[in-house]
C-alpha positions as CSV (number, residue, x, y, z in Angstrom):
1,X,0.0,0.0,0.0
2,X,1.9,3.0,-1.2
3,X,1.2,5.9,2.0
4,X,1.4,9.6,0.2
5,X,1.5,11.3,3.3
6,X,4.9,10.1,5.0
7,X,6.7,12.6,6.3
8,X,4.1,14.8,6.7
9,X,3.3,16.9,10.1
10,X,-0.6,17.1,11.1
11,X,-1.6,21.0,11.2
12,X,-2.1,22.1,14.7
13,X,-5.9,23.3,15.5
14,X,-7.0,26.0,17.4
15,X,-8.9,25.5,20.4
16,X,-11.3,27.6,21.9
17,X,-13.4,27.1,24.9
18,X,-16.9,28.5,25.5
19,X,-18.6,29.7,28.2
20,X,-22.2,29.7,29.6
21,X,-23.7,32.7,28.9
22,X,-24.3,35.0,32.1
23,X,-27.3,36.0,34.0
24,X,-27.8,39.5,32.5
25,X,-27.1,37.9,28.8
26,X,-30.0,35.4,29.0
27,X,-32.0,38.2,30.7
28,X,-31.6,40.4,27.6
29,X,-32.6,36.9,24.9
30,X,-35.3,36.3,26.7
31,X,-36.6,40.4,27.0
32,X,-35.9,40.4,23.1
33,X,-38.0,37.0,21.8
34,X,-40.4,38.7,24.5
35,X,-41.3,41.3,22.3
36,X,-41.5,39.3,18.9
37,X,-42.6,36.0,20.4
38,X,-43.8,34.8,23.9
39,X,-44.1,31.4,23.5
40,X,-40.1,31.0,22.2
41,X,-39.0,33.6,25.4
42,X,-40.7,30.8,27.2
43,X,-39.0,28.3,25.8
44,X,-35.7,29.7,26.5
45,X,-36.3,30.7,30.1
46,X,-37.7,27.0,30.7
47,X,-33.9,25.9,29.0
48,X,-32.2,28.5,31.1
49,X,-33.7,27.6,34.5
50,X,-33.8,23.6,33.7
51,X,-30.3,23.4,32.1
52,X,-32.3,21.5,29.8
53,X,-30.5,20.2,26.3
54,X,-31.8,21.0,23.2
55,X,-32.6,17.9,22.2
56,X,-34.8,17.9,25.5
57,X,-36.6,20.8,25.1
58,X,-37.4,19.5,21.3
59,X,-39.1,16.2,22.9
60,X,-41.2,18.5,25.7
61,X,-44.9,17.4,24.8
62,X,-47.1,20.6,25.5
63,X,-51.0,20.0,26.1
C-alpha cells in the first residue's frame, strides 16, 4: 500500500473554549424573543432555569 503522506506533520488546530452565557445575557434573549414572540421567550427561560439540552426541550410534549 503506497502511503502519500509520509513525512508529513498534522496542522495544529485552534482550540477555543466557550462559556455559559451570564445572568444578564439570558435576561436580555429572553426580553428580546419577549417582544417578537412569547411562546419562544418561554422556551428559552424553561432551558435557562432547567439546564435542559436542546434535544430535550425539542421532545417537551405541550398539552
Amino acid at each position: 500500500m503506497d502511503n502519500n503522506f509520509a513525512g508529513t506533520k498534522r496542522q495544529a488546530q485552534k482550540r477555543t473554549t466557550m462559556g455559559a452565557p451570564g445572568v444578564a445575557d439570558v435576561q436580555r434573549l429572553i426580553a428580546a424573543a419577549e417582544s417578537t414572540d412569547p411562546v419562544l421567550a418561554s422556551a428559552i427561560a424553561l432551558g435557562a432555569v432547567t439546564a435542559a439540552r436542546r434535544g430535550e426541550l425539542c421532545a417537551l410534549r405541550w398539552s
